[in-house]
N, C-alpha and C positions, 0 to 999 in steps of 0.2 A: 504494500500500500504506500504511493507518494505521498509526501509532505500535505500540497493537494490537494489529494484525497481525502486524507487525515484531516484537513481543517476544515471539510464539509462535512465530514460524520459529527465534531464537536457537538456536544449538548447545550443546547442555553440555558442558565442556570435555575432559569421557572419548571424545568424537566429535571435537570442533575439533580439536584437540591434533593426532591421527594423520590427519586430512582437510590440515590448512597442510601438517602435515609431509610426505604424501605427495605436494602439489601443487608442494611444493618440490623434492621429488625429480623428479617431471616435471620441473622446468627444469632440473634438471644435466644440464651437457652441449650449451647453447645456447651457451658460448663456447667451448667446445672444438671445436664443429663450425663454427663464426661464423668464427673462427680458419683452420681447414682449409680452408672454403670459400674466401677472400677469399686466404689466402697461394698455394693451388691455383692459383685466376685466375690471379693477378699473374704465377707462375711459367710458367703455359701462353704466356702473352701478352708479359712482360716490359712494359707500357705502363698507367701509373695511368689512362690511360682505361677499360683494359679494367674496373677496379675500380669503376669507373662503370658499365656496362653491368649488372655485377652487381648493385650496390648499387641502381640505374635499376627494374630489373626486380622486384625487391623489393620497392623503398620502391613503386611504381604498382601492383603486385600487392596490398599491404598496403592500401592505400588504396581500392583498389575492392574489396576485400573486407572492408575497415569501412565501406563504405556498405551490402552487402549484410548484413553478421552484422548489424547493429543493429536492424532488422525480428524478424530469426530469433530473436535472441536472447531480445526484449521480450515474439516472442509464444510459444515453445515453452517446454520446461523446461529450465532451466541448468544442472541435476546432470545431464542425461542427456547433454548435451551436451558435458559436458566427460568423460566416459565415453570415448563413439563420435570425437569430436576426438581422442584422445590416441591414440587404440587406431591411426587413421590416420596421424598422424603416426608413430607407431611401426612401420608399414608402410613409410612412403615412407625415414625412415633404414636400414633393413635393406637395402630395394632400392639404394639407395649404397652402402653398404656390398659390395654382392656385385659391383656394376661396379668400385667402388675395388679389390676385393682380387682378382676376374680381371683388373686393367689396362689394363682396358677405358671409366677417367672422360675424360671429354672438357670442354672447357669449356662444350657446352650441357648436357651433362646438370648440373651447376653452376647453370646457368638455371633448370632446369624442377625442382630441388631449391627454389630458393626460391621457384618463383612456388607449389610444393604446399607448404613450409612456412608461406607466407603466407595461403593458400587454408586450411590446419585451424588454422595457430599464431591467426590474429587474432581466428577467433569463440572459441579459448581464452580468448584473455586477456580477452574482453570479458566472456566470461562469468562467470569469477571474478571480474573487478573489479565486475559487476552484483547476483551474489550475493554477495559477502561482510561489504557493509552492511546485508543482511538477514538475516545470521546472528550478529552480534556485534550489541554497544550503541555507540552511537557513541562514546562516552567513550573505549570501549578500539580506536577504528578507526587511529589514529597510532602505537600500542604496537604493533598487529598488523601494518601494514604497516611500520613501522622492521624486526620480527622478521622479517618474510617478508624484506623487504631484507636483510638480517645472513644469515640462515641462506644461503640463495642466493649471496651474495657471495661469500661463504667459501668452497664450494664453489665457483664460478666463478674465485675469485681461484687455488686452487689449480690449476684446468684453463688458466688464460692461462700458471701460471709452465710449466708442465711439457707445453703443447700444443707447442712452438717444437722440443723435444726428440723429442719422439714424433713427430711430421711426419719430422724430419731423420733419424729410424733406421728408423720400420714405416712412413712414409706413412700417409695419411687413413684408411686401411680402419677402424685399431681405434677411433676415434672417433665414425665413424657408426652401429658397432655399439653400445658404448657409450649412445650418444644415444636408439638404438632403444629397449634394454633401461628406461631410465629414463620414457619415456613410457607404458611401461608402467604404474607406479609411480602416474601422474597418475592414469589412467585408472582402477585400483583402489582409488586414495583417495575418488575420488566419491564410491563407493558408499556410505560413512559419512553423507553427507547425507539427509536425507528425503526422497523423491519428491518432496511436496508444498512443501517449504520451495523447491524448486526454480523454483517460478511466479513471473515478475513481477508478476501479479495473484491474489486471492483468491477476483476474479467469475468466474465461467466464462464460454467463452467459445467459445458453437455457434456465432454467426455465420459467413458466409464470411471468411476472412485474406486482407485488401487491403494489400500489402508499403506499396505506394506511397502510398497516402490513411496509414498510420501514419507512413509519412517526412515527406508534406506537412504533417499536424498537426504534426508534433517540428520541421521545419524552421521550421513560423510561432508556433509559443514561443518560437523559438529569435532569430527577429529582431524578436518587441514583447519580450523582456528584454532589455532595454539594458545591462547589466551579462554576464549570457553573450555577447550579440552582439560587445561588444567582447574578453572575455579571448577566445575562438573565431578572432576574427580576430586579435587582436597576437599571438595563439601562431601563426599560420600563418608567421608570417613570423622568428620565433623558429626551428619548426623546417625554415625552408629554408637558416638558417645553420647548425643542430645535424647536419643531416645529412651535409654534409662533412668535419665536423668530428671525427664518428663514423667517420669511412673513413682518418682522418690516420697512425692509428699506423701500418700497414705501410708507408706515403709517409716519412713521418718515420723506421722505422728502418732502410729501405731507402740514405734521403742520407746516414745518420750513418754506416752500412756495419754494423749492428749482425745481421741475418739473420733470420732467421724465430725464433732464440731471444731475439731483441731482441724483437722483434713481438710474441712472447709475454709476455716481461718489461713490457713499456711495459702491454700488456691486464693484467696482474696487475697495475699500480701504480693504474692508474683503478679497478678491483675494489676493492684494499684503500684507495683513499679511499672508496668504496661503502660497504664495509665499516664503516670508523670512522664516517663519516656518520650510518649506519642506525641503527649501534649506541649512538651517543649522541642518535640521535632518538626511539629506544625504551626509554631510560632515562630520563635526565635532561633530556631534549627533549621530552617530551610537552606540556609546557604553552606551549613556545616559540610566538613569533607566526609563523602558517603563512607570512604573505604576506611577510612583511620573512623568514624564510628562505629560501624559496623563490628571491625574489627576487638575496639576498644572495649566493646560491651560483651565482645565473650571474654576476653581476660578480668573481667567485672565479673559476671559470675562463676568463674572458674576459681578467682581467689574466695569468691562471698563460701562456696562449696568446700572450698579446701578446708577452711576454718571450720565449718560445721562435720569432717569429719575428723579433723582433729582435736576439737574440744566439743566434745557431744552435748549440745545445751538449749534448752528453749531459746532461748533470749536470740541466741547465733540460728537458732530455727528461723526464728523471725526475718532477720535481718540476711539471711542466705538467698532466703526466697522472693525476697519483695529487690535483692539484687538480681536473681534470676530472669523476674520480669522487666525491668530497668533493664540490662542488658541485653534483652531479648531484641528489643525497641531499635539497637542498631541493625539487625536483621531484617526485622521485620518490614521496619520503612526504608533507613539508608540502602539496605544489602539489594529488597528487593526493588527500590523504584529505577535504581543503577541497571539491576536484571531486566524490568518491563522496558526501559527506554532502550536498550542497546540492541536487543532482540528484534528483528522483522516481523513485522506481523503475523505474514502470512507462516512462518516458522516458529511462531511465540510457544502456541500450544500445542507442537510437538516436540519441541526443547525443554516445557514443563516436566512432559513426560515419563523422558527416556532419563531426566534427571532425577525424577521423582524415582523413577523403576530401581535405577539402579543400585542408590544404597536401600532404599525399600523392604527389597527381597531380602539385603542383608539383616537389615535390623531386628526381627526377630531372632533370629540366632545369639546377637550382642543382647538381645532383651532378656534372654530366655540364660544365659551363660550370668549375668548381671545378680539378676535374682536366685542364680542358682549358688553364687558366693555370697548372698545376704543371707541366705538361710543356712548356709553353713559358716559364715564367719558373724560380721554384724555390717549393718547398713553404714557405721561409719569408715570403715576399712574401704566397700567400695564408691562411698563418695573419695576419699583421698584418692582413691586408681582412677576415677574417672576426671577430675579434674586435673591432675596432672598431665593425661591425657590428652585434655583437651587443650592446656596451656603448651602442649608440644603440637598440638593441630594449627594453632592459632599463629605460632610461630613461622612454622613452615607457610605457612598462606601470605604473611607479610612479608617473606623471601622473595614467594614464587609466582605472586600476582601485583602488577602495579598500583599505586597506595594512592595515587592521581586519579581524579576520574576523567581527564580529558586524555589518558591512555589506555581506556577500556573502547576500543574502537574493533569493529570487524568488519568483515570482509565484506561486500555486495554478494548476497546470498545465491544458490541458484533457482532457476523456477521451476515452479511443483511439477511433477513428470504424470500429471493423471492420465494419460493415453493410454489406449490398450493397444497392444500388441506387443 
C-alpha cells in the first residue's frame, strides 16, 4: 500500500475516536477471565504444573494460529474480520459461562476455552494491529497505541484488583459472562471503519489464494532482511523467558500465602505499571527513542524479578510486578509501533505470524520445564534463572540490533505471488 493510499484509508476522528474506543471495550474483561481461568486450574489441580498444561495449550494454540491468521489476514478484509472474530469469541465466553454457572466446568473445558480463544482472539489482534497503520499517520501511531495501552489498562487494572474477590464469593460464572457481553462491543465498533479501508491491498485480486506461496514469499523477505531476521529470532528467545514469567503471579502468591485476592492484587500492580507506562508514553513519551525504551524496560523488570527471587518478600512482590508492567510498556508501544511502521502492509500480517509461530511452538516446552523446577525447587530459584536470562537476552539484542530508529529500514518488499500455476 502507497503513502497515497494510506492517507485515503485514514479515519477522521468523528469514526477513530468510537472505532479504539469500542475495540477497547472488546478487551475488557481479558484479565478478568485470564484470572478465572488460571486460579480455576491451579485450584482443580492444586500443582503449578497443571498451570502449564494451561498456559502449554494456549501459548501452541496461539502460535499455530499466527501462522494461519497471517495468510487470512493479508489477503481478506480486516474490518470484517474483526466483526465475525468478536461476534465468536462472544459465543465461546457465554458457552463458559452456562457450564460455570450449572457447575458443571471441569479442567478440560478450561482447555478447549483457550485453544477457541486463541483460535478467534489471535487473527483479532492481528488484524487490528494490520489495520491500524492504515488508518492513522504514522506520526500519531505511539500517541494511539500508548492510548489504547492507558485506556485498557485501567480497565484491566480495575478487573485484577476486584477479580481475587468475585472468584472467592460468585465463582467464575459472572466473569465469562461479563467477557461475553464486551466482545460484543468489539465487534460493533468495526463497523465504523470503511469496507474498503479494510484491504491490505488497493489491487484486486481475482486470482486463485495460494495461503502457502504468500507464506513462502513473506518467509524469504523475511530471511534476505538481515535486520528483521535477526530482531524475529532474539525475540524468540526473549519470549521463551517472558512466558513463564507471565504464569508467576498465582506461583508467587500462592508461596507468600496471599490467595486468589493476592493473585489478583499482584495482576492489578503489573496493570497499573501498564498503566503509568502507556500513559507517559502517550504524552510526554512520544518523541522518546523506541529502541533504548523498549529495551530499557526489560532490564527494569529483569532486575525488579531478580530481587524478588533473591529476597523472597511481599513488599518486593509488590514492587517486582507493578515493574513488570512498567517495563512491559517499552514493548508494548515503543517495540511495537517501530514493528507496525517498518512493516508493508500488504506483508504486516504474515510477518505477525511466522513471528508469532515460531517461538510459540516453543514456549510450552520453556513453560512446562519452568514449572516443573518450581515444584521441585521453589518459585524463587527460578525467578533468579529466568531473569538472569533475560538480562543476557537483552544484552545480546542491544549488540545485535540498531538502538536508532532511523536505522530500522528495509528493503522494498516483493509482490504477493497469488497466481496459480
Amino acid at each position: 500500500m502507497t503513502e497515497a493510499q494510506g492517507e485515503r484509508n485514514e479515519l477522521a476522528n468523528r469514526r477513530l475516536v468510537p472505532f479504539l474506543a469500542g475495540y477497547a471495550l472488546g478487551n475488557t474483561g481479558d484479565i478478568f477471565t485470564q484470572i478465572a481461568i488460571f486460579w480455576t486450574g491451579l485450584s482443580l489441580s492444586g500443582k503449578a504444573i497443571s498451570l502449564a498444561g494451561l498456559g502449554g495449550a494456549w501459548t501452541l494454540a496461539s502460535a499455530v494460529m499466527g501462522l494461519i491468521s497471517g495468510p487470512i489476514i493479508d489477503r481478506f478484509n480486516r474490518r470484517n474480520a474483526l466483526i465475525w472474530l468478536h461476534a465468536c469469541l462472544a459465543l465461546l465466553s457465554l458457552g463458559l459461562f452456562a457450564l460455570a454457572q450449572t457447575g458443571h466446568i471441569r479442567i478440560w473445558h478450561l482447555w478447549a476455552y483457550l485453544v477457541g480463544e486463541s483460535a478467534f482472539g489471535v487473527p483479532v489482534d492481528f488484524a487490528f494491529g494490520s489495520l491500524l497503520p492504515d488508518l492513522v499517520n504514522k506520526k500519531r501511531l505511539v500517541r494511539i497505541n500508548g492510548l489504547l495501552s492507558s485506556w485498557g489498562m485501567t480497565d484491566n487494572l480495575i478487573e485484577a484488583a476486584v477479580s481475587g474477590i468475585v472468584l472467592a464469593v460468585w465463582g467464575p460464572a459472572p466473569i465469562f459472562l461479563f467477557n461475553g457481553i464486551m466482545y460484543l462491543f468489539g465487534a460493533a465498533s468495526a463497523l465504523l471503519v470503511p469496507e474498503t479501508a479494510g484491504l491490505a491491498s488497493s489491487e484486486p485480486r481475482s486470482e486463485r489464494w495460494r495461503p502457502m506461496a504468500d507464506l513462502r514469499l513473506t518467509l524469504r523477505y523475511i530471511v534476505r532482511e538481515r535486520l528483521l531476521r535477526r530482531h524475529i529470532l532474539l525475540g524468540q528467545v526473549g519470549s521463551l523467558i517472558f512466558a513463564p514469567l507471565f504464569f508467576m503471579a498465582p506461583l508467587v502468591a500462592t508461596a507468600l500465602g496471599l490467595g486468589s485476592e493476592g493473585y489478583g492484587f499482584l495482576q492489578s500492580l503489573t496493570l497499573g505499571g501498564v498503566l503509568a507506562g502507556s500513559l507517559l508514553a502517550s504524552s510526554i513519551g512520544t518523541e522518546w527513542p523506541k529502541v533504548k525504551m523498549w529495551l530499557g524496560g526489560k532490564i527494569l523488570y529483569a532486575l525488579g524479578f531478580l530481587a524478588l527471587g533473591l529476597f523472597f518478600d511481599p513488599i518486593l512482590a509488590f514492587i517486582a510486578f507493578f515493574l513488570f508492567g512498567l517495563g512491559c510498556t517499552g514493548g508494548r508501544v515503543y517495540q511495537g509501533s517501530l514493528y507496525q511502521q517498518i512493516l508493508p502492509s500488504e506483508h504486516r500480517g504474515r510477518v505477525f505470524g511466522i513471528d508469532g509461530f515460531i517461538g510459540g511452538a516453543l514456549q510450552p516446552l520453556a513453560l512446562s520445564l519452568a514449572m516443573l523446577f518450581v515444584d521441585r525447587s521453589s518459585v524463587g530459584v527460578v525467578l533468579i534463572a529466568l531473569a538472569v536470562a533475560l538480562l543476557v537476552q537483552t544484552l545480546s539484542q542491544s549488540i545485535l540490533l540498531p538502538l536508532h530508529e532511523k536505522d530500522w529500514i528495509l528493503a522494498k518488499p516483493p509482490k504477493n505471488s497469488g497466481v496459480a500455476g
